[in-house]
N, C-alpha and C positions, 0 to 999 in steps of 0.2 A: 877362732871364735869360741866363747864357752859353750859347752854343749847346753848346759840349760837353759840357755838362752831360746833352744830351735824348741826348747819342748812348748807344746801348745796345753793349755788348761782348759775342759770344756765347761762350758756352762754346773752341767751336772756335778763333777767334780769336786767343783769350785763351793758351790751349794753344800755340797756333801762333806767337804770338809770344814767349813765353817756352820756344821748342822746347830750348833748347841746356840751360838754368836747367833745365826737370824731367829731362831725360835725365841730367846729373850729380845730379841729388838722386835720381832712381831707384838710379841704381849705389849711393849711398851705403845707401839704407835696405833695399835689395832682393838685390840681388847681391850688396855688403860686409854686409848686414846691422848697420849701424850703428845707435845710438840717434838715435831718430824728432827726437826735442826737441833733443838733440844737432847732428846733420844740417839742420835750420832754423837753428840761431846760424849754423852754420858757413857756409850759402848766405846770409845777412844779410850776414856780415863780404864773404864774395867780391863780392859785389852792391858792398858801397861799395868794396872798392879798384878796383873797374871804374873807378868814379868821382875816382880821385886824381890820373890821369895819362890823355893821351889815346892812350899806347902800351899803356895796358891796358883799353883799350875790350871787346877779346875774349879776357879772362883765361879765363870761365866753359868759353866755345867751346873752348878751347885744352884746360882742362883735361879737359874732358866727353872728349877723342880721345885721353886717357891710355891708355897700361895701368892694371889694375885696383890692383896695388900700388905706382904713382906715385900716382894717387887718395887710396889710401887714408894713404899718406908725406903729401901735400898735407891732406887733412882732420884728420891729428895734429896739424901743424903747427898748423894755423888753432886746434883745440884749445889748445895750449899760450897762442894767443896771446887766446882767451876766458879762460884761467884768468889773465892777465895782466892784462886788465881787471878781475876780479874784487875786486883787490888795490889800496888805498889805497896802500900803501906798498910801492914797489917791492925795496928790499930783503928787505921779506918774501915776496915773491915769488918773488925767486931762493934764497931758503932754504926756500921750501915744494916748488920744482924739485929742489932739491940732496936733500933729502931722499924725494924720491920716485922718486930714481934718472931724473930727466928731462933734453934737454938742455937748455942754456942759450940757445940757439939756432934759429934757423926759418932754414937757408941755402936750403933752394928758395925758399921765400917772396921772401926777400933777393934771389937770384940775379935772378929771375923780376922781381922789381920794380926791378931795375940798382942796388940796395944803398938804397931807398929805404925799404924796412918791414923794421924791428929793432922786436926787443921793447923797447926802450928807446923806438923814435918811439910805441909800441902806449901803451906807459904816459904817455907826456909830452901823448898825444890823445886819451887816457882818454874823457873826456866828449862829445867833439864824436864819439870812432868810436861808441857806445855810441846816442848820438843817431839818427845815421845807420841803424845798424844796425835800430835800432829800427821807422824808415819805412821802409824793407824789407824789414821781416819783415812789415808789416801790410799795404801794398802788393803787395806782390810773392809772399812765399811762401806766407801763410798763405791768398790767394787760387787760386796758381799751382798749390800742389803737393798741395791738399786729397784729389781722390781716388788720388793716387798714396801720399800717407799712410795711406788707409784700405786700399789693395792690401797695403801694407806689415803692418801691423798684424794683416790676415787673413793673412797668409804665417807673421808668428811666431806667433801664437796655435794653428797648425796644426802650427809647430813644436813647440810648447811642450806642446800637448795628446799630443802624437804621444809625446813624452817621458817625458811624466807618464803614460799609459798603459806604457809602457817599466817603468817604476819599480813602478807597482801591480802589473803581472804578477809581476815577478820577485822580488812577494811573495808569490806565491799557496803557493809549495810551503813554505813555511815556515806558510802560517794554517793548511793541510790537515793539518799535522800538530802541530797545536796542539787538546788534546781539551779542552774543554769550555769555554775560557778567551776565550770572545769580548770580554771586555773586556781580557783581558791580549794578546790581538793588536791590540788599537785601538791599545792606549799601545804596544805595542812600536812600531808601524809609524809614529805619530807620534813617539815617539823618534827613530828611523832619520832620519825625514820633517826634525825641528830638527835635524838633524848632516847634511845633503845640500845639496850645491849644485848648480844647473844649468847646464850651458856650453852654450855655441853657438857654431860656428866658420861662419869664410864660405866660403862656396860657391866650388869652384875654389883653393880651398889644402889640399888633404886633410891630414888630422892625426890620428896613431895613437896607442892607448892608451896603446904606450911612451910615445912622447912627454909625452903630459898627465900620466902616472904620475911619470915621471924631470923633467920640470918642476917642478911642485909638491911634491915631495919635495927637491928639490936646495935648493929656494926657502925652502920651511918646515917641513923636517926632513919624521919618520916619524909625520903627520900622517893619509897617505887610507889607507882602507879597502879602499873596493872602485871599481871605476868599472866601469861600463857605458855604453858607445857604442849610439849608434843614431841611423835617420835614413836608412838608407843599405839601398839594394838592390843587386841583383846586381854585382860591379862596379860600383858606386857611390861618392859621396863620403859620409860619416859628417857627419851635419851638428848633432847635438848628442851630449849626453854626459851622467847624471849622476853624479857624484861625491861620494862618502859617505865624511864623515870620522872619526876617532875619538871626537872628542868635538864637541859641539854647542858648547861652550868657544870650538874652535879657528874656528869657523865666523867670526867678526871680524878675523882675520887674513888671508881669501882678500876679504871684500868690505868694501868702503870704507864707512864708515857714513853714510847721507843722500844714498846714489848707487844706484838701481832698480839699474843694471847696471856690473859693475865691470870695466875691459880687462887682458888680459894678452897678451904678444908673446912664443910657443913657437916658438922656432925661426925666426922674422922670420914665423910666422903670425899672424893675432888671433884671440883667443877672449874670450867675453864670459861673464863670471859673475854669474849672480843668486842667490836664497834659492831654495828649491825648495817649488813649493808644489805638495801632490798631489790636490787640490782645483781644480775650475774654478771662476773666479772669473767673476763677470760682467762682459761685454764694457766697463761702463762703468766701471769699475774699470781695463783697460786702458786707455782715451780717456781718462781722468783725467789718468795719469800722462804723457800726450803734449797737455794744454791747452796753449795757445797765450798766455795772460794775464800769466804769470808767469815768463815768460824772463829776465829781467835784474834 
């Protein structure tokens, strides 16, 4: 039997040698408040170009001692170049880019790697990066960053609640004054409920009603309603939002269809949009949407 096989790796260890790997996937799902499932591709791909060249042995290190919005500049980046893999055909690629208002380009990436990773080498390597990425994600993240994922998870779910409590009250003075119609206030509030979306912005970029108001309206006409912020104490940052539209209609025009949470860049911040749901759902229903099986 090999002997490395009897050795046992403890928790602590384990943590301590991938100290640089969770500290950059923290910022991303904690502090950026990034998508969970999202944030594992994006530490797969970093993991193998560590591996392409021996002057990017300490790319992750490097990156982890960013500021928070080089980070989050570097994790689009690495995004653009997952949606690249995506794609059989790379001219459709740069037409599903063109048409999503993206660039065509990854220049940190590029810079950072001495002009070595282009979306063109990402596509030409399609298979062997994909591969790669693969044994690292089962190796390394989905080992490495387990209960930093579930820190993660209880953080939005707290958000999310906090929210959806935001939303129910500030229907209360409309039911109080609804006489006898308690089923004509279920449907009203689930109408409301299919025309609302929920945002969440990240922590340390504050972002005011005007803005989400005169964004979304500049973007897709005279569409919101009303929006309500919350999140935020005294002197604090606002860290979600819900936003009610006028029609349940328009609600496919703010979120991508076959994507949990959809990005928008207000003002060079991010805010994240999903469906709004005012109902807790059960925890496993969260964990679902963040399984580890079906990444690629």
């Amino acid at each position: 039997m090999d002997s490395s096989s009897t050795l046992a790796i403890t928790r602590e260890e384990l943590n301590a040698f991938h100290l640089y790997d969770r500290a950059l996937f923290s910022r991303l799902v904690i502090t950026l408040r990034r998508n969970i499932r999202q944030s594992y591709q994006v530490m797969s791909f970093l993991l193998y170009l560590e591996t392409i060249a021996p002057f990017l042995s300490t790319l992750i290190p490097n990156f982890a001692s960013l500021p928070d919005a080089v980070v989050n500049m570097v994790a689009d980046e690495v995004v653009t170049c997952l949606r690249c893999l995506s794609f059989d055909d790379f001219p459709a690629f740069v037409t599903h880019l063109r048409r999503s208002i993206l660039s065509l380009e990854i220049p940190y990436l590029t810079g950072v790697t001495r002009g070595y990773l282009t979306l063109i080498f990402v596509h030409n390597n399609r298979e062997n990066i994909l591969f790669e990425m693969k044994k690292h994600l089962t190796r390394v993240c989905v080992r490495a960053f387990e209960d930093i994922c579930v820190r993660a998870e209880m953080y939005n779910r707290e958000i999310e609640e906090r929210g959806n409590a935001m939303w129910e009250m500030s229907q209360l003075g409309f039911r109080s004054a609804v006489q006898n119609g308690g089923s004509s206030t279920s449907r009203f509030s689930r109408g409301r409920a299919n025309r609302t979306i929920f945002l969440t912005f990240s922590r340390g970029y504050p972002i005011s009603k005007a803005e989400v108001y005169a964004y979304f309206t500049r973007r897709f006409g005279g569409i919101v309603e009303a929006i309500r912020m919350g999140g935020a104490e005294v002197n604090e940052q606002t860290l979600y939002a819900t936003m009610e539209l006028s029609s349940a209609s328009r609600v496919p025009d703010i979120l991508i269809e076959g994507v949990y949470m959809t990005k928008y860049i207000i003002n060079g911040k991010h805010a994240w949009a999903r469906k709004f749901i005012p109902s807790r759902k059960s925890s496993s229903k969260h964990r679902s949407r963040h399984s580890y099986g079906n990444f690629f």
